[in-house]
Each structure stands twice: as structure tokens, then as C-alpha cells.
N, C-alpha and C positions, 0 to 999 in steps of 0.2 A: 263830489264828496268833500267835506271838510274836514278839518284838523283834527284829527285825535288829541283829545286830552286827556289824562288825569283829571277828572276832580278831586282836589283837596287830600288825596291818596298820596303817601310816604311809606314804603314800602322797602324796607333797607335790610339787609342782614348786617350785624355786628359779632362780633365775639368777644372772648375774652378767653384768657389761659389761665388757669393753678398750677401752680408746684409747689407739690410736697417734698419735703430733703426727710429720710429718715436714714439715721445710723444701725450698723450690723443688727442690734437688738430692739429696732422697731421702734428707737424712742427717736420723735419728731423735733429734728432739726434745723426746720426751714420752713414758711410759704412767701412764696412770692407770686403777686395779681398781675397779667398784661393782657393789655386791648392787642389786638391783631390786625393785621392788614389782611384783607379779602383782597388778593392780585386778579388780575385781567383773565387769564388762564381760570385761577375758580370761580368767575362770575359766569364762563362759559360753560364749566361744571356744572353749576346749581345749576344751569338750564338744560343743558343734557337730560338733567337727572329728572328735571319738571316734565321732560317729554319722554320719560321711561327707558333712558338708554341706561341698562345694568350695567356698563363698564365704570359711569360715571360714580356708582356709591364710594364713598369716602368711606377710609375705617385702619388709616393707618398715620399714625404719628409718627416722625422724625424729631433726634434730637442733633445737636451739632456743634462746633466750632469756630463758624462761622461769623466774623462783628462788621461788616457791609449792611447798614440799614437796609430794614425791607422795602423795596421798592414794587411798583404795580407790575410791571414788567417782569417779577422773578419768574420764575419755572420749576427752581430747586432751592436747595438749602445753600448756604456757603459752602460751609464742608460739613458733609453728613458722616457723625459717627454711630448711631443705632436708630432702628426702624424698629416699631411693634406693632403686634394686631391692636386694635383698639375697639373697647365693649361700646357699640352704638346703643342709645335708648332716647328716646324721645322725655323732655322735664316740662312741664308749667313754670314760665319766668313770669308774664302778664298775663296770657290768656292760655287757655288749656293746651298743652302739646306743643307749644309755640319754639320753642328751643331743639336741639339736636344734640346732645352733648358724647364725645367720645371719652374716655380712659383705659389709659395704659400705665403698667407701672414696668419702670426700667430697674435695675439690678445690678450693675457695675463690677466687674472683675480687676478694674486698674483706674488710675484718681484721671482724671478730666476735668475741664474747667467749660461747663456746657453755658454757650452762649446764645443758640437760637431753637427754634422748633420751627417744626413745620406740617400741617394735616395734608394728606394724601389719598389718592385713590388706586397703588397698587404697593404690595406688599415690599417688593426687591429696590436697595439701596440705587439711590439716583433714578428710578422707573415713576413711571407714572406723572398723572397731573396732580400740582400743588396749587390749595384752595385756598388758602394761607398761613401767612409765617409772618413771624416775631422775632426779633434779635434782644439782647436785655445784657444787662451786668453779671460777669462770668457765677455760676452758681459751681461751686466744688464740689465732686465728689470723690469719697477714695473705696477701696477695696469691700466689696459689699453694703457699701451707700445703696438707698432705692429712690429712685424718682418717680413719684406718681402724679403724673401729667393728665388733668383735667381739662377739656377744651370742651367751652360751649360756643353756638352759632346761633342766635338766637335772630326770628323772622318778625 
């Protein structure tokens, strides 16, 4: 038997993040754009998920604390301070369905200075496996600030 190749096939997932900053009455205070790190743990993910294991689906963002570049090796957040469900749907980036994109909007009851995020595949703070995460320049919020967190993966 000979070598398995690839031909000419580049086959990568990417992402990227949004955040929206809105103040009490909805009026839009913020976006800020970040690429992502896909960690070692969510490349195990996406393939879980390619061979049908349901534990694997993603559909939970974290946001956090946290300023420790993300590294391949993470598992979690720095320091995780809110988890939420996030609306899965499939978008057209290149070619039809090609992207995954999740959103969740966060809601703030006390001011925070949120420095990372992170996608997840189970709901409860520090659980689960992490597909990937971002660290960025502290984004403030205070007392009924909302944060609506955009995350695409796009194949």
C-alpha cells in the first residue's frame, strides 16, 4: 500500500468573533471583530461530531476574565464568568451552508471588564469541552449592558 495523500485539498476550519456592547436602552455601544484559536481538544470535537457522537455538538458560549493568551493546549476559559445557550444555524460564507455560526446575548447585572470568550459543548460553568477561545482588550460593561456574542466556524 502507498502513501496517502491529499491532493491539492486544504481543508481548515477558521472562526472569527463579534461583539456587540449595547447600553440599558439598546442603543449600540460597541463591535469589536476576533479571529479564534480552534485548541487541540476542539479539533477532537469536530471529529467526534463528523462521526455522529451527540455529546460532541457545540452550542454554548463563555465569556470571562481571563488575559493568558489562548494557547492549543487550553480545555477552559481563564476565569469563566457567564455561560449561555447559543442559537446554532448554519450561513453561506463561500459556498452554500459552509459556516456554523452560534449567538448568544449576555445581560449584565454588575460592570465587568470581559476579556475572553470561549465555544463549548455543555451548558454548566467550567464542564465540557472547549472548541475554541479568544482573549482581546478588556471590553466594559456595567449594570444592564448586553453583550451579543457572534461566533462563526467557518469549513
Amino acid at each position: 500500500m502507498g502513501n496517502f495523500e491529499f491532493a491539492n485539498e486544504r481543508s481548515a476550519a477558521r472562526g472569527e468573533i463579534r461583539i456587540l456592547r449595547r447600553d440599558s436602552e439598546g442603543h449600540l455601544t460597541g463591535i469589536w471583530r476576533f479571529k479564534n484559536l480552534i485548541v487541540t481538544v476542539g479539533k477532537a470535537l469536530q471529529a467526534n461530531r463528523l462521526i455522529g457522537v451527540a455529546s460532541a455538538a457545540v452550542g454554548w458560549i463563555a465569556l470571562g476574565t481571563g488575559v493568558v493568551a489562548p494557547a492549543a493546549g487550553n480545555t477552559l476559559l481563564g476565569t469563566e464568568t457567564h455561560r449561555g445557550a447559543a442559537v446554532a444555524t448554519r450561513i453561506t460564507t463561500t459556498v452554500a451552508n459552509d459556516t456554523a455560526q452560534f449567538a448568544a446575548t449576555f445581560v449584565f447585572a454588575a460592570g465587568f471588564a470581559i476579556t475572553e470568550a470561549g465555544l463549548f459543548n455543555a451548558a454548566g460553568a467550567g464542564a465540557g469541552d472547549l472548541l475554541s477561545r479568544q482573549t482581546f482588550a478588556a471590553i466594559n460593561v456595567v449594570n444592564l449592558d448586553a453583550l451579543e456574542v457572534t461566533w462563526k466556524i467557518q469549513y
